[in-house]
Backbone as a chain_set.jsonl record, in Angstrom:
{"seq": "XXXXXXXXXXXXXXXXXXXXXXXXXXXXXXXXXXXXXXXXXXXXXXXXXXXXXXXXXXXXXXXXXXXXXXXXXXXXXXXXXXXXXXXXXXXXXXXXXXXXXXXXXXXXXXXXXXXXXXXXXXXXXXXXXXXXXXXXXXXXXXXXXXXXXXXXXXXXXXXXXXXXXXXXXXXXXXXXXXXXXXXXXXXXXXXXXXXXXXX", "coords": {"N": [[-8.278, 11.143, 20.161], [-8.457, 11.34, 16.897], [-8.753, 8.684, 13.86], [-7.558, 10.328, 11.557], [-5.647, 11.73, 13.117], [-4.047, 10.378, 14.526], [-2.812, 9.153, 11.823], [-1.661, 11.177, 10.751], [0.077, 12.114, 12.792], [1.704, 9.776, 12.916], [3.19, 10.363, 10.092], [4.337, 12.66, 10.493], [6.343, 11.669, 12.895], [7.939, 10.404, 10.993], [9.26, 12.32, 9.78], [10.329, 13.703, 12.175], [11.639, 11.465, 13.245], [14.043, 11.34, 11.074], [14.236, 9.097, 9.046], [15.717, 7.077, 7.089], [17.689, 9.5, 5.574], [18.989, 9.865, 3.201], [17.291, 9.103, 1.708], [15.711, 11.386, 1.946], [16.607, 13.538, 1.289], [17.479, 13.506, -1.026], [14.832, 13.364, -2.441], [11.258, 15.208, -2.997], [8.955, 15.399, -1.971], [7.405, 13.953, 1.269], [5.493, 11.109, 1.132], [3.166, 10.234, 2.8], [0.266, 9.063, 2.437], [-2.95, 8.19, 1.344], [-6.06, 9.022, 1.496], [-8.786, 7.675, 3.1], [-9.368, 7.715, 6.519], [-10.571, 5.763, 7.606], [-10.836, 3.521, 6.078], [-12.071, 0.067, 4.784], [-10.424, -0.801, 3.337], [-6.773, -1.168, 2.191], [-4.52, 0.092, 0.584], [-1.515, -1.243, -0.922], [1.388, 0.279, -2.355], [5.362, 0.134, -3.901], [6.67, 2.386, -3.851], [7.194, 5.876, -4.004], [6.713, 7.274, -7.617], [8.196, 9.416, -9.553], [5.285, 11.464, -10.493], [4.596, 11.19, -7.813], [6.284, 12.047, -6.152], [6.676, 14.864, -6.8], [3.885, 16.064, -6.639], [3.029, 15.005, -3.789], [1.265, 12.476, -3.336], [-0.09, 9.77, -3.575], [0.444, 7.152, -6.454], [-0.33, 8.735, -8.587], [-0.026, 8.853, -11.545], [0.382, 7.252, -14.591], [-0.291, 4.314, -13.885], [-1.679, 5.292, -11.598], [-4.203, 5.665, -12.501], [-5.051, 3.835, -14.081], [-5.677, 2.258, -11.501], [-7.781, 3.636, -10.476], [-9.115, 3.243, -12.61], [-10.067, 0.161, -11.908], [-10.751, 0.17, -9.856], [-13.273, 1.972, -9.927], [-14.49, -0.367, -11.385], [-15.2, -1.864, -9.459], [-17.071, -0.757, -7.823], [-15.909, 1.571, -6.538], [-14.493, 3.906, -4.788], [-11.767, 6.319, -4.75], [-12.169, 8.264, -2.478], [-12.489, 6.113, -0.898], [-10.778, 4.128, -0.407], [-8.017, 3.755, 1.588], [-4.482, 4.231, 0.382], [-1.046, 3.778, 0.005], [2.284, 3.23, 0.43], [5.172, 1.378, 0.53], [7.879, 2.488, 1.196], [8.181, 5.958, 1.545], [9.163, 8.034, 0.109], [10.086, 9.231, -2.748], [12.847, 6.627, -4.158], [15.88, 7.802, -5.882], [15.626, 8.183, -9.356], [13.86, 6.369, -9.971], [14.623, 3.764, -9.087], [14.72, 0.49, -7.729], [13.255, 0.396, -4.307], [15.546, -0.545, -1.486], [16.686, -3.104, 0.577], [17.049, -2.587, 2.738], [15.859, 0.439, 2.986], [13.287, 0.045, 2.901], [12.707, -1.987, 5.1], [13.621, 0.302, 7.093], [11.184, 1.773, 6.921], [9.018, 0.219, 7.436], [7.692, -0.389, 10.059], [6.454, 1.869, 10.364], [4.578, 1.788, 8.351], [3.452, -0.279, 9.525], [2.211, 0.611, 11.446], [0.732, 2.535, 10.377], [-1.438, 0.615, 9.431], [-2.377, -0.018, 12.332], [-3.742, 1.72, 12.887], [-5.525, 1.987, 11.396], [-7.166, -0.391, 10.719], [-8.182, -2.17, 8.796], [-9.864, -4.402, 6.67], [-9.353, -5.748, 4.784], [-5.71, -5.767, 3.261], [-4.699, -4.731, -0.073], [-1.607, -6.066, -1.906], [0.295, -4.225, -4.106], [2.038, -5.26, -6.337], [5.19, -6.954, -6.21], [7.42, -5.989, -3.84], [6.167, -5.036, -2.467], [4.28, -6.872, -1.428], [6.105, -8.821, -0.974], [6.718, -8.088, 1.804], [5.185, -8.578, 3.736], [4.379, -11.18, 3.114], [6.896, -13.094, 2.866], [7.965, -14.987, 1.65], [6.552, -15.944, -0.383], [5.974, -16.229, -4.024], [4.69, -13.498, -6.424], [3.418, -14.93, -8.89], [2.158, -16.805, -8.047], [0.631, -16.681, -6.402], [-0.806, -14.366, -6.969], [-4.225, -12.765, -6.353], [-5.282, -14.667, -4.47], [-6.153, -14.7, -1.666], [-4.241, -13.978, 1.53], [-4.275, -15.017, 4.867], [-3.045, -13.2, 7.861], [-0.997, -12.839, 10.917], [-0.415, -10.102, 12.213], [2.624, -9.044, 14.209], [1.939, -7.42, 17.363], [1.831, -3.666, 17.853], [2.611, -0.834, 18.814], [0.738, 1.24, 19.073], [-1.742, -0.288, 19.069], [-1.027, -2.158, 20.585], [-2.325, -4.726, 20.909], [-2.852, -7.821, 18.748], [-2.557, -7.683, 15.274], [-5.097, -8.371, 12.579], [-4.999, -9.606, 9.612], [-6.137, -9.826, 6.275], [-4.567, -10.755, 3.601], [-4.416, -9.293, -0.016], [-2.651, -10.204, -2.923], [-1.761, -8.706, -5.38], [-0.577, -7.806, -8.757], [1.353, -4.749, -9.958], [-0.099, -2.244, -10.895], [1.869, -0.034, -13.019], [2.655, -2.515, -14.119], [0.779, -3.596, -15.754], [0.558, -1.786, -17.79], [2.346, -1.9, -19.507], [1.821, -4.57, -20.897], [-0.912, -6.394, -22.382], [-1.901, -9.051, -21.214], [-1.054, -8.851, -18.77], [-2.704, -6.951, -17.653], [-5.068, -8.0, -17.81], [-5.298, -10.224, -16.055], [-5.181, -8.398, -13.839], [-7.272, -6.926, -13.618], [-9.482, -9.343, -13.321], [-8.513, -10.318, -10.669], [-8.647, -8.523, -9.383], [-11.453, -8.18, -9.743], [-12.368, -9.926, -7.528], [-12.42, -8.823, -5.33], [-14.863, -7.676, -3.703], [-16.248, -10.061, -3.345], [-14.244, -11.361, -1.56], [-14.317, -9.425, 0.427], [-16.991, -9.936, 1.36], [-17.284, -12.385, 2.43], [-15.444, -12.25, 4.91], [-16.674, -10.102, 6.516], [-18.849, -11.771, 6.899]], "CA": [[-7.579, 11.478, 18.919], [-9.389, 10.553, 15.513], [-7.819, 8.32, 13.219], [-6.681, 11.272, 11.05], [-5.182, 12.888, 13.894], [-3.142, 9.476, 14.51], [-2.35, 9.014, 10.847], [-0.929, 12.994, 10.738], [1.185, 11.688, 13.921], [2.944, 9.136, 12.311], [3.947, 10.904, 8.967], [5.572, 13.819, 11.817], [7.483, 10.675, 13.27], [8.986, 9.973, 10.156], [9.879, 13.596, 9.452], [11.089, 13.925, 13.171], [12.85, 10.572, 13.746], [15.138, 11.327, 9.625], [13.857, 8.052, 8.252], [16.346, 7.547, 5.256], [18.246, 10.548, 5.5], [19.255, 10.293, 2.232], [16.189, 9.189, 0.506], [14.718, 12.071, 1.566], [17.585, 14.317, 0.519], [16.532, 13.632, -3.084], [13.167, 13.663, -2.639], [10.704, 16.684, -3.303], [7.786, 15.556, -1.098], [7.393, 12.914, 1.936], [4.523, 10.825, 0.691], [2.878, 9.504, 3.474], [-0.568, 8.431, 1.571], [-3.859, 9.178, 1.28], [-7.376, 8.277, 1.21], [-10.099, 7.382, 3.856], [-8.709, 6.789, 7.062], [-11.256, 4.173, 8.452], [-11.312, 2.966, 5.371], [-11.777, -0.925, 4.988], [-9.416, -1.699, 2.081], [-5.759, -0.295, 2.223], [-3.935, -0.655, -1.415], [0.245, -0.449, -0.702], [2.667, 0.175, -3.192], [6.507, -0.167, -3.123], [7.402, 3.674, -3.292], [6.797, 6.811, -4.755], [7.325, 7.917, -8.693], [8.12, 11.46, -10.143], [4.542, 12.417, -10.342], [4.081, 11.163, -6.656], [7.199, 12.588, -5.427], [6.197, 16.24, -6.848], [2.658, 16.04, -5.634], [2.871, 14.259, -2.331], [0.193, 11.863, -3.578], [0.554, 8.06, -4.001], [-0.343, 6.681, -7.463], [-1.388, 10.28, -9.451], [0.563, 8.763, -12.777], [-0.693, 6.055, -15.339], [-0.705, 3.531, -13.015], [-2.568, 5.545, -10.845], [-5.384, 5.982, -13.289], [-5.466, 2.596, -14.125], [-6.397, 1.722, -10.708], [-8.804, 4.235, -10.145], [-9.944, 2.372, -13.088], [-10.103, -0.726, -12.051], [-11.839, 0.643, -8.339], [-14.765, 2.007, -10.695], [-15.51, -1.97, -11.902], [-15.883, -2.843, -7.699], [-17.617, 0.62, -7.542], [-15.269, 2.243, -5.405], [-14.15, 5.387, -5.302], [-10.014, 6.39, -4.105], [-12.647, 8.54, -1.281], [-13.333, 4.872, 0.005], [-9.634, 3.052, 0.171], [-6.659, 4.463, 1.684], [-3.256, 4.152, -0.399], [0.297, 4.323, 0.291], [3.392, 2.636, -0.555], [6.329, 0.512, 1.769], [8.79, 3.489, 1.313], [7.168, 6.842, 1.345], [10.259, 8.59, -0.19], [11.038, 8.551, -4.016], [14.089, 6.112, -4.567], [16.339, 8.214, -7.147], [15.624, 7.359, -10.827], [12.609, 5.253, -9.723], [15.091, 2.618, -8.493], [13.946, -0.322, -6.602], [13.776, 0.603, -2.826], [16.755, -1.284, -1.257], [15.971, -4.101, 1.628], [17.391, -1.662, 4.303], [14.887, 1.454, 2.969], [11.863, -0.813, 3.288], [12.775, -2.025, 6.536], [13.0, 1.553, 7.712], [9.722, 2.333, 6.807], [7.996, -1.124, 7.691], [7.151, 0.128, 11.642], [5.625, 2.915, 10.161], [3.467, 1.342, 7.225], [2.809, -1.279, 10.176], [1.636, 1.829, 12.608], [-0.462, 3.232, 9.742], [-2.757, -0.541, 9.219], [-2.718, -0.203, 13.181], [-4.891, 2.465, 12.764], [-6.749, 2.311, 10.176], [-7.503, -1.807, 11.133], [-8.886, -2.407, 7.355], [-10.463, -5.341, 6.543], [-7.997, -6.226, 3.403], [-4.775, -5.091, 2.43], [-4.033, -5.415, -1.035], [-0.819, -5.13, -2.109], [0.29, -3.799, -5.517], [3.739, -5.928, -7.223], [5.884, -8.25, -5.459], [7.923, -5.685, -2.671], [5.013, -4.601, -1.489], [3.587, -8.6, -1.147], [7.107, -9.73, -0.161], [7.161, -7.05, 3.267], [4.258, -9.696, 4.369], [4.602, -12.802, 2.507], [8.494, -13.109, 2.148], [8.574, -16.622, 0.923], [5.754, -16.323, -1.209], [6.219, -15.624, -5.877], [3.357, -13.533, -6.789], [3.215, -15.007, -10.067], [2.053, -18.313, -7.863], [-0.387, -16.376, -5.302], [-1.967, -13.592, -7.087], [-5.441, -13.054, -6.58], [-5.725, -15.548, -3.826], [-6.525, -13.627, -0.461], [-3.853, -15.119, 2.421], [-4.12, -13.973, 6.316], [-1.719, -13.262, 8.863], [-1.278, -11.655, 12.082], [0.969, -8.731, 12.305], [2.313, -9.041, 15.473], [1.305, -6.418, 17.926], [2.679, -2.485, 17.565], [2.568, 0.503, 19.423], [-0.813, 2.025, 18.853], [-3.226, -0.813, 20.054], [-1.156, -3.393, 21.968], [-3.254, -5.832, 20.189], [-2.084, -8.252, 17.734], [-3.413, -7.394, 14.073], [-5.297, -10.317, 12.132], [-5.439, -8.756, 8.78], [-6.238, -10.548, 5.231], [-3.624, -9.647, 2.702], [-4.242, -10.449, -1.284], [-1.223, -9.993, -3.327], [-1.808, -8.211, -6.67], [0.589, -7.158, -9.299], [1.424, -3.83, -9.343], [-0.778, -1.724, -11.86], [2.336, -0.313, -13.635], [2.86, -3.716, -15.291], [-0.019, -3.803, -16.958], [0.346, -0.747, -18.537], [2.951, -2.385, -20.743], [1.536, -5.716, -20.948], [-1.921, -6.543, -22.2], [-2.38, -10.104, -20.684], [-1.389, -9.024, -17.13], [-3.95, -6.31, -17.583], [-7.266, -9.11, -17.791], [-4.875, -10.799, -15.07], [-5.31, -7.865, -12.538], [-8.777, -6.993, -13.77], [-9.688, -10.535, -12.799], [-8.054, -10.404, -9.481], [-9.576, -6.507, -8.703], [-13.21, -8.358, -9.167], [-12.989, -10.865, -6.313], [-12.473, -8.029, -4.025], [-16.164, -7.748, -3.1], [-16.398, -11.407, -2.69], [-13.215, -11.652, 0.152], [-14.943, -8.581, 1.892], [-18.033, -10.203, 2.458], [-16.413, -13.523, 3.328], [-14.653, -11.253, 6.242], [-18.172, -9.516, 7.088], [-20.038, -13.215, 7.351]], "C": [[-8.256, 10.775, 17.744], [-8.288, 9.784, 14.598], [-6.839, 9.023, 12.49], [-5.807, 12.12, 11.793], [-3.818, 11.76, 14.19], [-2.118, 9.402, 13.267], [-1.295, 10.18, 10.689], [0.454, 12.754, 11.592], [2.131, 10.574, 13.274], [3.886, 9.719, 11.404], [4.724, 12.024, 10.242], [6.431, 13.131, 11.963], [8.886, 10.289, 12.534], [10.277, 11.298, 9.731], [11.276, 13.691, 10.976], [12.461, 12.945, 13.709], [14.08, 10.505, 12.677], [15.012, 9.989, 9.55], [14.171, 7.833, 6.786], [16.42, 8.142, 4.624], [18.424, 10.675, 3.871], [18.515, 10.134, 0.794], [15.604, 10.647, 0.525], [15.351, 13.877, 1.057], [17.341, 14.888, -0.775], [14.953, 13.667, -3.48], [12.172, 14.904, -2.551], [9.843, 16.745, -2.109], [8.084, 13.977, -0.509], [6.198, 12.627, 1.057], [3.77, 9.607, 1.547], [1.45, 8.346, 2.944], [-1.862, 8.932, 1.982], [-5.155, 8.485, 0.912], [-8.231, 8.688, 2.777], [-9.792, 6.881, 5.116], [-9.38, 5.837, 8.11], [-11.782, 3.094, 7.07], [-11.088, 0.932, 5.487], [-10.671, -1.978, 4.154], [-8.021, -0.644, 2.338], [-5.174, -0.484, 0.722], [-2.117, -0.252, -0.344], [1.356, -0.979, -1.925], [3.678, 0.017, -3.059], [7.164, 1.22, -2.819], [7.061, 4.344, -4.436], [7.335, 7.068, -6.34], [7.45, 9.303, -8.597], [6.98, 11.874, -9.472], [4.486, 12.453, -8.831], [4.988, 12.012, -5.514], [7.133, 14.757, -5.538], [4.821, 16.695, -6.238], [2.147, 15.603, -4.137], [2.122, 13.707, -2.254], [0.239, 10.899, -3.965], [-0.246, 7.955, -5.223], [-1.13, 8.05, -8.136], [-0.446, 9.908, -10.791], [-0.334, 8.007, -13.108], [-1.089, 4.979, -14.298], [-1.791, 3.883, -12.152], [-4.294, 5.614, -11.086], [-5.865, 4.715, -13.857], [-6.109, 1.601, -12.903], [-7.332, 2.185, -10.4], [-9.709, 3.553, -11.31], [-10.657, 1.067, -12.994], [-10.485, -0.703, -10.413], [-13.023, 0.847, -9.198], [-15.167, 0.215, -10.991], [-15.74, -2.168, -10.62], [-16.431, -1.661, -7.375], [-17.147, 1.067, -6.54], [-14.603, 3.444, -6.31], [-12.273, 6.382, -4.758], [-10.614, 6.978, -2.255], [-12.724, 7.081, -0.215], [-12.208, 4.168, 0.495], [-8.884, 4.188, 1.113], [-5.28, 3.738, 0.59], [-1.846, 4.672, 0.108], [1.376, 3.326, -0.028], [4.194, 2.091, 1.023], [7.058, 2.227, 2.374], [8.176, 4.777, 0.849], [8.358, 8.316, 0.471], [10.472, 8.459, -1.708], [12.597, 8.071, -4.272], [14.785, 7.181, -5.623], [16.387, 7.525, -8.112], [14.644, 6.135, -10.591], [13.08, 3.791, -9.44], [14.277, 1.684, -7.285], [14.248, 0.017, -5.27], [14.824, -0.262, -2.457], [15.9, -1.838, 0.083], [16.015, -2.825, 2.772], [16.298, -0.414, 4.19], [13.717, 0.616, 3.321], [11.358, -1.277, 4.417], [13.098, -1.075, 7.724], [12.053, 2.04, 8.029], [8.621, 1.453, 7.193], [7.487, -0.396, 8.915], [5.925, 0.995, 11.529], [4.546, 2.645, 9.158], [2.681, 0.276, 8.636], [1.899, -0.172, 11.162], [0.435, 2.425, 11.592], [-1.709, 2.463, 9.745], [-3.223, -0.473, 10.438], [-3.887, 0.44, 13.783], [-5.945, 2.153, 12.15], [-7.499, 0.913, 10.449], [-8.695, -2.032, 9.401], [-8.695, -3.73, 7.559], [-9.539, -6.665, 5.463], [-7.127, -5.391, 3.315], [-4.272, -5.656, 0.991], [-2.899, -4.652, -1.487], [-0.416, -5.557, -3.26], [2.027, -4.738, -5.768], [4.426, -6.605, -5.442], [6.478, -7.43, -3.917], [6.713, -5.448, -2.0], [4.198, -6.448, -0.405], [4.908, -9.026, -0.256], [7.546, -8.888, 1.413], [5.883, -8.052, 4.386], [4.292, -11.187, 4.648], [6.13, -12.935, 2.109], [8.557, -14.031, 1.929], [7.906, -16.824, 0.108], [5.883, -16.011, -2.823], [4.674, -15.188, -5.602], [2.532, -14.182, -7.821], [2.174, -16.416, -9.768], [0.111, -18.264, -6.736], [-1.077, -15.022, -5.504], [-2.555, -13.725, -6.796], [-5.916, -14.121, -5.478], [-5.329, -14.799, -2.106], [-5.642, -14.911, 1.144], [-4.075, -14.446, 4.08], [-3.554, -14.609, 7.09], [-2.048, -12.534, 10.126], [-0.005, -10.569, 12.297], [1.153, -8.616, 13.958], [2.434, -7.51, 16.129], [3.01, -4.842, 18.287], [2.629, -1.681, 18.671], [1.447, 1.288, 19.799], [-2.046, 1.334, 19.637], [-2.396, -1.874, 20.905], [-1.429, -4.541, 21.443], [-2.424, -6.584, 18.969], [-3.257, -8.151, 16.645], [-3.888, -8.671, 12.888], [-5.686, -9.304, 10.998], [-5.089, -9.999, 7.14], [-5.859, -9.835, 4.226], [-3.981, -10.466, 0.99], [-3.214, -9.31, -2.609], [-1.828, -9.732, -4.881], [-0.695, -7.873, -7.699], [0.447, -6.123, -9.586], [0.457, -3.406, -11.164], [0.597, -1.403, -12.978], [2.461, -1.524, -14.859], [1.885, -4.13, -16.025], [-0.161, -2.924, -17.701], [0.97, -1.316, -19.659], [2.561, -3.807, -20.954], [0.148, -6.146, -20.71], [-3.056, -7.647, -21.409], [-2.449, -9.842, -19.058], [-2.483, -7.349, -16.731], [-5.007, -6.828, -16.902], [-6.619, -9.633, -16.54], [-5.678, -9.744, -13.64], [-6.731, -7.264, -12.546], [-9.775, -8.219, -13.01], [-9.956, -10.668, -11.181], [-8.562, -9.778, -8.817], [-10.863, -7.504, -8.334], [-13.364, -9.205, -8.511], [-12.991, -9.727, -4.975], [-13.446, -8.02, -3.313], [-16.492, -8.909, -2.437], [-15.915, -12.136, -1.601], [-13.904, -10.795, 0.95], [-16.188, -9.118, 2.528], [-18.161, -11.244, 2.716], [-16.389, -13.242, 4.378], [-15.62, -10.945, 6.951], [-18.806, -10.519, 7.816], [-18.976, -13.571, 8.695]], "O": [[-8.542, 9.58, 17.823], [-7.118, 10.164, 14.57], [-5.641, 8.74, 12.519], [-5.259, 13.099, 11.287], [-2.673, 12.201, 14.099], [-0.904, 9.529, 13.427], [-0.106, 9.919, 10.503], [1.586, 13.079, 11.235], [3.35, 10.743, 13.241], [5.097, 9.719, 11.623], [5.842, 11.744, 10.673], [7.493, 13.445, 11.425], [10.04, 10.039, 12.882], [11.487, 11.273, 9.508], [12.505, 13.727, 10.912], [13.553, 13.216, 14.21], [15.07, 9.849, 13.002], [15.949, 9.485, 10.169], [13.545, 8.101, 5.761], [15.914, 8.156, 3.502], [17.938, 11.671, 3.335], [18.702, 10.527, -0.357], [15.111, 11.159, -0.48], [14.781, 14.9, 0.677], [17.134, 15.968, -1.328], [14.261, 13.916, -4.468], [12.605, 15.717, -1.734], [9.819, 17.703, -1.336], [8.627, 13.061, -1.126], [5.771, 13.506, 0.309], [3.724, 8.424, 1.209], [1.536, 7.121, 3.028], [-2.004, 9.866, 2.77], [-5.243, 7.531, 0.138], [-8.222, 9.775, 3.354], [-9.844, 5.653, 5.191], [-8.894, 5.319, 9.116], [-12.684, 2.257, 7.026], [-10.151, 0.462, 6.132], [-10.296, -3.147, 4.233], [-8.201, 0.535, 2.643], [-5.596, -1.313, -0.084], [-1.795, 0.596, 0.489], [1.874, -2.051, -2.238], [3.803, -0.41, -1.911], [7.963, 1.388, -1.898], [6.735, 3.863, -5.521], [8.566, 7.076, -6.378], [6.964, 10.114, -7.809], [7.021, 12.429, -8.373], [4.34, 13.574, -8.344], [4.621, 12.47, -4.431], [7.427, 15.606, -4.696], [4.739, 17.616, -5.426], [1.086, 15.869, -3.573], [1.593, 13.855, -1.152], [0.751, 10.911, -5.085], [-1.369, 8.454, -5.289], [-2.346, 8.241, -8.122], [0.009, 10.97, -11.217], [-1.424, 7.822, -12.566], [-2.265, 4.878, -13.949], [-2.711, 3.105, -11.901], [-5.238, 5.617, -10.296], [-7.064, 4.571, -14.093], [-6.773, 0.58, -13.083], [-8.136, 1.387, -9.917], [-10.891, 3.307, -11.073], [-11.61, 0.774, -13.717], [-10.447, -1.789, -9.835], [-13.83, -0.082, -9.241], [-16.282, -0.207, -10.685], [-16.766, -2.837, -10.503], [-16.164, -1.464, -6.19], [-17.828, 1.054, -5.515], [-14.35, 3.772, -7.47], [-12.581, 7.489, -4.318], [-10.107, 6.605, -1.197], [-12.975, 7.097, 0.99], [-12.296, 3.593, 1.58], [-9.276, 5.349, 1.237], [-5.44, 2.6, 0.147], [-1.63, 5.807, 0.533], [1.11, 2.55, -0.946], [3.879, 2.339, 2.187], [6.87, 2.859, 3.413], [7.627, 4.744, -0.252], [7.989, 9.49, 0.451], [11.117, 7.453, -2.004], [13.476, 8.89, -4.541], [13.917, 7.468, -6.447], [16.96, 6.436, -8.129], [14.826, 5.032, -11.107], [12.336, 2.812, -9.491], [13.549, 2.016, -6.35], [15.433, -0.023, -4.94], [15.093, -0.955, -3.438], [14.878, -1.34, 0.556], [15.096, -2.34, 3.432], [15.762, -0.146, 5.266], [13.327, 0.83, 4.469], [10.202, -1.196, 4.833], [12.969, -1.351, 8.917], [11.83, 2.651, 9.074], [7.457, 1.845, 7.276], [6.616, 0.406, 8.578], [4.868, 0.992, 12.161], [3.565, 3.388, 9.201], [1.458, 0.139, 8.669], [0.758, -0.517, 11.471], [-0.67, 2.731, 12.041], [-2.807, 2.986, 9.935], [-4.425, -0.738, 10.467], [-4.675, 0.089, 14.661], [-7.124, 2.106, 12.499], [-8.716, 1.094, 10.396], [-9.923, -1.961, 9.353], [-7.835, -4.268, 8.257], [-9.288, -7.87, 5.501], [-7.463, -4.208, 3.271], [-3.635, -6.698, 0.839], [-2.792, -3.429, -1.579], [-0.53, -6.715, -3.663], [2.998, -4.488, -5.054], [4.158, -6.619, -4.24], [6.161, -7.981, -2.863], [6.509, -5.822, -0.845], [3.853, -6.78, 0.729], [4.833, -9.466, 0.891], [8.598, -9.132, 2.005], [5.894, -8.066, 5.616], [4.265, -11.965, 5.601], [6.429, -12.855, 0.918], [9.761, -14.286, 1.966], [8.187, -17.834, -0.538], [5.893, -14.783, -2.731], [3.777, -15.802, -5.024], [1.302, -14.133, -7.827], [1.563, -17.018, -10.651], [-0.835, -19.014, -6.494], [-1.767, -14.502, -4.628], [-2.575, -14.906, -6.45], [-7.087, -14.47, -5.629], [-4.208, -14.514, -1.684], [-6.055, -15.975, 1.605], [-3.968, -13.227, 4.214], [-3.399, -15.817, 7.265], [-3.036, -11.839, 10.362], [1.201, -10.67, 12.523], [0.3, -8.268, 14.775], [2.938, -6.571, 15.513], [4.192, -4.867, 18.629], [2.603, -2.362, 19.696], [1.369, 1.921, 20.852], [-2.901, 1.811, 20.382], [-2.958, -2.442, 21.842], [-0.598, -5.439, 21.584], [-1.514, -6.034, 18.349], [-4.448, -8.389, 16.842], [-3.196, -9.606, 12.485], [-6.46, -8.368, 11.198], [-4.117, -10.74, 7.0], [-6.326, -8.765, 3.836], [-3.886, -11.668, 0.741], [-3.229, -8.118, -2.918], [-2.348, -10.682, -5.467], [0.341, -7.609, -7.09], [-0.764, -5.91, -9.657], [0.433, -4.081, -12.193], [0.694, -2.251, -13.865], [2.38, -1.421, -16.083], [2.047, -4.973, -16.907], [-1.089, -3.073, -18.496], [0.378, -1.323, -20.739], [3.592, -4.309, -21.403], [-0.293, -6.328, -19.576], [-4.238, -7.497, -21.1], [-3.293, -10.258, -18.264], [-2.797, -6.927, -15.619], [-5.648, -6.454, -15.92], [-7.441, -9.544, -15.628], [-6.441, -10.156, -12.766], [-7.315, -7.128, -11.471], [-10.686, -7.931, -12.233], [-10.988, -10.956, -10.575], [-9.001, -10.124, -7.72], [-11.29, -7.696, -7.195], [-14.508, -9.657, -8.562], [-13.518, -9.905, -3.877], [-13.232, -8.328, -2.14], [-16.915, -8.959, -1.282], [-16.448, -13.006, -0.911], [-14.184, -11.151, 2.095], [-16.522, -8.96, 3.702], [-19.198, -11.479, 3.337], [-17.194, -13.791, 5.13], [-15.644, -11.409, 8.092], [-19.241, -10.41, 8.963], [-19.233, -14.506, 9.454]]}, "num_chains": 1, "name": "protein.A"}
């Protein structure tokens, strides 16, 4: 089975097992995520907006364009990451996912890295950081690359040793020019943790 053939199998799971029946009630499109799936970088958000919830496509708003901006400075291309979010469901009214939606969907965000076994996950604003790091403020551990082991899933058996660095979520720099240079900053060590990881 190829990774994409795995990846395809999970999003079914979620459809088949009703994975927050009533998120997905209100929701237009599942949004499982999308990209490269051996790719070595994963990005994860906390859950779908509007545009993402009409398109079935993680990150296709401003935010989204701000990171594709801010992939061009580490010359990457969206072909090169994968992307997806905690909760693959738009919350109504772009509400914060709730603990219990997040921890629905964790198994299955954890089944997707099991695949894909990327090198980094970075993840975008604090839910996304705190589904890893739950004791950690990002405001304290941006930008500073921590690793863990995810203990072992379904897919390989294996326990997952994966190096997570905690970003803030693009959104917030849209309205705020300082945490802009902040996540600009943060974006350009990326190259430098991957070939840390490599050596």
């Amino acid at each position: 089975m190829t990774t994409q053939a795995h990846l395809d199998q999970i999003t079914a799971d979620i459809i088949n097992q009703n994975i927050c029946p009533d998120l997905a009630k209100t929701a237009t499109n599942l949004v499982p995520g999308k990209g490269n799936p051996n790719a070595d970088i994963v990005f994860i958000g906390e859950a779908p907006g509007k545009k993402e919830d009409l398109t079935g496509e993680p990150f296709v708003g401003a935010a989204g364009r701000f990171l594709d901006e801010m992939l061009a400075t580490i010359q990457l291309k969206r072909s090169d990451i994968f992307i997806t979010n905690i909760v693959k469901y738009r919350p109504p009214n772009n509400r914060d996912p709730l603990p219990e939606e997040k921890k629905a969907f964790l198994p299955f965000l954890q089944a997707q890295l099991e695949v894909i076994q990327p090198k980094i996950v970075v993840t975008l604003g604090r839910h996304s950081m705190n589904c890893f790091l739950p004791d950690l403020q990002i405001s304290k551990i941006h930008g500073e690359p921590q690793r863990i082991t995810l203990a072992h899933g379904h897919q390989t058996g294996n326990d997952l040793q994966i190096v997570i660095l905690p970003l803030y979520h693009p959104a917030a720099a849209l309205y705020n020019g300082g945490m802009r240079a902040t996540l600009l900053d943060d974006f350009a060590r990326i190259p430098a943790i991957m070939k840390k990881i490599h050596n």
